[in-house]
C-alpha positions in Angstrom: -30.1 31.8 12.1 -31.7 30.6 15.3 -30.7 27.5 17.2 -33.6 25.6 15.6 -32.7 26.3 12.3 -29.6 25.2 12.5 -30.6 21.7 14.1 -32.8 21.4 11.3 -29.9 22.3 8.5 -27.9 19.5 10.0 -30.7 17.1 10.4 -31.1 17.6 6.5 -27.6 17.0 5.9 -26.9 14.4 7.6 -29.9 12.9 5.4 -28.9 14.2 1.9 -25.1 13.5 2.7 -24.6 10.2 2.6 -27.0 9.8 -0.6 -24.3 12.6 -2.3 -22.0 10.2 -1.4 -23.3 7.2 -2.3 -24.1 9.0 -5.5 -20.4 10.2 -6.4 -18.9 7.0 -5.6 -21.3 5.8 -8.5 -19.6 2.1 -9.1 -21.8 -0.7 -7.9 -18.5 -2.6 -6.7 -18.2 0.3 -3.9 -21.9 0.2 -2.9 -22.1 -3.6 -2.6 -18.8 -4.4 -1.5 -19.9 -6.8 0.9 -21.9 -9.7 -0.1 -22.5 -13.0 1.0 -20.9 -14.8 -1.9 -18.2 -12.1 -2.4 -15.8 -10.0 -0.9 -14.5 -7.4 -2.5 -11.0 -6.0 -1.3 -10.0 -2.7 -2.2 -6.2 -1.9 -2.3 -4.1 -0.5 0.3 -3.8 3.2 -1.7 -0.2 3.3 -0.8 2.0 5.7 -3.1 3.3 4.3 -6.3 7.3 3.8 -5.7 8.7 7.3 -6.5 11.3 6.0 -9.0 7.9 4.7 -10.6 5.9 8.5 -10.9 5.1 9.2 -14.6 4.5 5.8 -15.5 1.7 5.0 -17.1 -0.3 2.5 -19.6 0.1 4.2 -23.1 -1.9 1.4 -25.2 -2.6 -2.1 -25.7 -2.2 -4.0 -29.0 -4.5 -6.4 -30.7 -2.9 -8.6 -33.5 -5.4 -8.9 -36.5 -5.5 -10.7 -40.1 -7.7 -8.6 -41.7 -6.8 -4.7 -41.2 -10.2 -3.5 -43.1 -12.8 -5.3 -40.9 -10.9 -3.8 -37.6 -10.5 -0.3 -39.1 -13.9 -0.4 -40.0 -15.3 -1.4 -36.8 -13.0 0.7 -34.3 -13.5 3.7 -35.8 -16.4 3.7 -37.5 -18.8 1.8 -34.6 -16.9 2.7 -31.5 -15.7 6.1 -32.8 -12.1 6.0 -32.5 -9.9 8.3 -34.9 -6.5 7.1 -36.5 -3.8 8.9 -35.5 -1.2 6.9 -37.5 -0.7 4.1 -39.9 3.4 2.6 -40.5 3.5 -0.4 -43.6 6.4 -2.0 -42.8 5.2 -4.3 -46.2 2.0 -5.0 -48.4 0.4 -7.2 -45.3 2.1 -6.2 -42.8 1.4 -3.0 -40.6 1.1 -1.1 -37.3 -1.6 1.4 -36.7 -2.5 3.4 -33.9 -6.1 4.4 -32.8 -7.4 7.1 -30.2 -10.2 9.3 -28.7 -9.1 13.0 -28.5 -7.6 13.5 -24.9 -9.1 16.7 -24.7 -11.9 17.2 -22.6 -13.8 14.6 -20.4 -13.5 11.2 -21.4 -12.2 12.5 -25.3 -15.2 15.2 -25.7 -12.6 17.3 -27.2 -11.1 17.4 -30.4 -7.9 16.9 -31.4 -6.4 16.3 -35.2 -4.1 13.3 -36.3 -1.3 15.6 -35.7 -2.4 16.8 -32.5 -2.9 13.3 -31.4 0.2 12.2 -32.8 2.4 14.4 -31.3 1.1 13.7 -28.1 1.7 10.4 -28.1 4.1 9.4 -25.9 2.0 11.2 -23.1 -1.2 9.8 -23.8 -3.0 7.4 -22.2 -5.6 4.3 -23.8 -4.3 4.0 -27.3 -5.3 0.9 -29.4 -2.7 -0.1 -31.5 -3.6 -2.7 -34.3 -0.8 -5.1 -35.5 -1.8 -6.4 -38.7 -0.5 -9.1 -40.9 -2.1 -11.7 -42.8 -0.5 -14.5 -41.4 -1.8 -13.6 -37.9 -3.7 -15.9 -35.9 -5.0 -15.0 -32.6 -7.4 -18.2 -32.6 -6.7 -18.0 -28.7 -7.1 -14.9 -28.0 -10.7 -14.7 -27.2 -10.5 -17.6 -25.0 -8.4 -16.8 -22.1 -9.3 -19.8 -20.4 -6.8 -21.6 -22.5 -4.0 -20.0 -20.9 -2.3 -16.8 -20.4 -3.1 -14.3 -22.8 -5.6 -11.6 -23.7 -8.2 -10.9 -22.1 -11.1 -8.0 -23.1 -10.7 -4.0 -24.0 -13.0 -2.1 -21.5 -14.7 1.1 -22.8 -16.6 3.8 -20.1 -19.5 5.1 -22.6 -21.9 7.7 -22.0 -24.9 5.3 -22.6 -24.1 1.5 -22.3 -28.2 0.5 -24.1 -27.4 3.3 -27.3 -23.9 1.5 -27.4 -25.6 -1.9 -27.6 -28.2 -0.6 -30.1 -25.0 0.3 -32.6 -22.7 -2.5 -32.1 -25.8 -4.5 -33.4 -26.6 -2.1 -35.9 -22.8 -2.9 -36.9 -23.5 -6.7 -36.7 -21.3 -7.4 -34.3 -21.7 -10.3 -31.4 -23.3 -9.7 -28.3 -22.4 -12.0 -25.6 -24.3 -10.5 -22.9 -26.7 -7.7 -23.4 -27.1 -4.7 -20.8 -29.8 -6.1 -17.9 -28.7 -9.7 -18.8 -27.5 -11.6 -16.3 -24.0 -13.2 -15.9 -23.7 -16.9 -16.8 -20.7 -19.6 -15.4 -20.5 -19.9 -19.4 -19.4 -16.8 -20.0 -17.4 -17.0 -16.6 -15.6 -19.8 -18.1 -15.2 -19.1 -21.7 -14.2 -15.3 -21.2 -12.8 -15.1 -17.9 -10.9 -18.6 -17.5 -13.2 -19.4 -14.6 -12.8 -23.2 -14.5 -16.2 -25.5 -14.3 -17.6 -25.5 -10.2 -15.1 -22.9 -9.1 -18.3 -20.1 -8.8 -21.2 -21.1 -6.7 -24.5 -19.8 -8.5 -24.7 -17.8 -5.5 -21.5 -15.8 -6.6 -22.5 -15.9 -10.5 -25.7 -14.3 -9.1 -24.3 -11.7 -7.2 -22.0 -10.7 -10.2 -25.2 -10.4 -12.2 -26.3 -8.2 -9.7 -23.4 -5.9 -9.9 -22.5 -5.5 -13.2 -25.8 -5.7 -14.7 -25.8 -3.0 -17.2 -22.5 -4.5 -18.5 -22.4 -4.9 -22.2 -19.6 -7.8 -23.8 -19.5 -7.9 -27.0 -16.8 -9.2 -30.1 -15.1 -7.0 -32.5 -14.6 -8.6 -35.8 -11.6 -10.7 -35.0 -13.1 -11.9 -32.2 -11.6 -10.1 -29.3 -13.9 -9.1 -26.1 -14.8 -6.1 -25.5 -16.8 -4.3 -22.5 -18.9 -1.4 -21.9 -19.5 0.0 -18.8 -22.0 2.8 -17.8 -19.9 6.4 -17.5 -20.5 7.9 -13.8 -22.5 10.8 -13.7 
């Protein structure tokens, strides 16, 4: 290869890499991190404390008063499988939910057992804590407090996911290509009234745009974001 072949391979590169780049860091908050309204701060990436390696977030837990509707709704509109179900009486039970941890983003498949055995080294279980006498009437309203706040889901197609949460009746709060509103700032994310100028509200728009929120049938937020390619 000559000299001015290989001027023109690097002049090519230097065009098509930072596009690759741009391209595999994928999330809008890394292209856009800098914006009049915002500024976004990413962390320090200092190692975890070494007494601390292995940790890790094994589930979260939603309290529910009726068991059927959520059942119903997890795994049969948002596709998780049940790995385990313990009655401690009639109305009163804990049950756990997953995707398979095989493969990218639970592609794989794994049975109850499977699932159940590995457990205690999985990662993003749902556990559902039913009992009749539950009442989470706060829980989709952060801004009353400390509490719960959404479940966030990576999906392979944010607009298909839309389509069969409505297919499934469930809420939509804001649709993909919707803007944000301060109402939904304030209702689901405890953003008090005049904290956010529009400015800011529109530049969150901007960035997660093809965000999907959405309730579940207790009335617990949930989000969808687009999976990177």
């Amino acid at each position: 290869m000559n000299m001015v072949s290989l001027l023109q391979l690097f002049s090519i590169t230097l065009v098509i890499l930072p596009r690759l780049t741009q391209a595999c860091l994928g999330h809008a908050l890394l292209q856009k991190r800098q914006l009049p309204g915002l500024n976004i701060t990413l962390g320090n990436s200092d190692p975890q404390p070494p007494a601390t390696v292995g940790y890790n977030l094994n589930h979260l837990a939603i309290a529910v008063p009726n068991l059927t509707a959520s059942m119903d709704f997890y795994v049969n509109a948002l596709g998780f499988r049940e790995m385990f179900t313990l009655p401690i009486t009639e109305t009163n039970s804990f049950t756990y939910l997953a995707y398979p941890q095989g493969g990218r983003n639970g592609t794989g498949y794994q049975t109850a057992e499977e699932m159940t055995r590995q457990k205690n080294n999985a990662e993003g279980l749902l556990e559902i804590v039913y009992s009749e006498s539950n009442n989470n009437a706060a829980a989709p309203h952060p801004s009353n407090g400390l509490g719960f706040s959404h479940l966030g889901f990576i999906v392979p197609s944010v607009t298909d996911t839309q389509s069969r949460l409505e297919n499934f009746k469930a809420t939509i709060v804001k649709r993909s290509g919707e803007p944000f509103t301060e109402e939904i700032l304030q209702k689901y994310f405890g953003v008090q009234a005049g904290q956010v100028s529009q400015q800011q509200v529109a530049e969150l728009g901007d960035i997660f745009t093809s965000l999907l929120l959405a309730l579940d049938p207790t009335g617990y937020l949930l989000e969808f974001q687009q999976q990177d390619p």
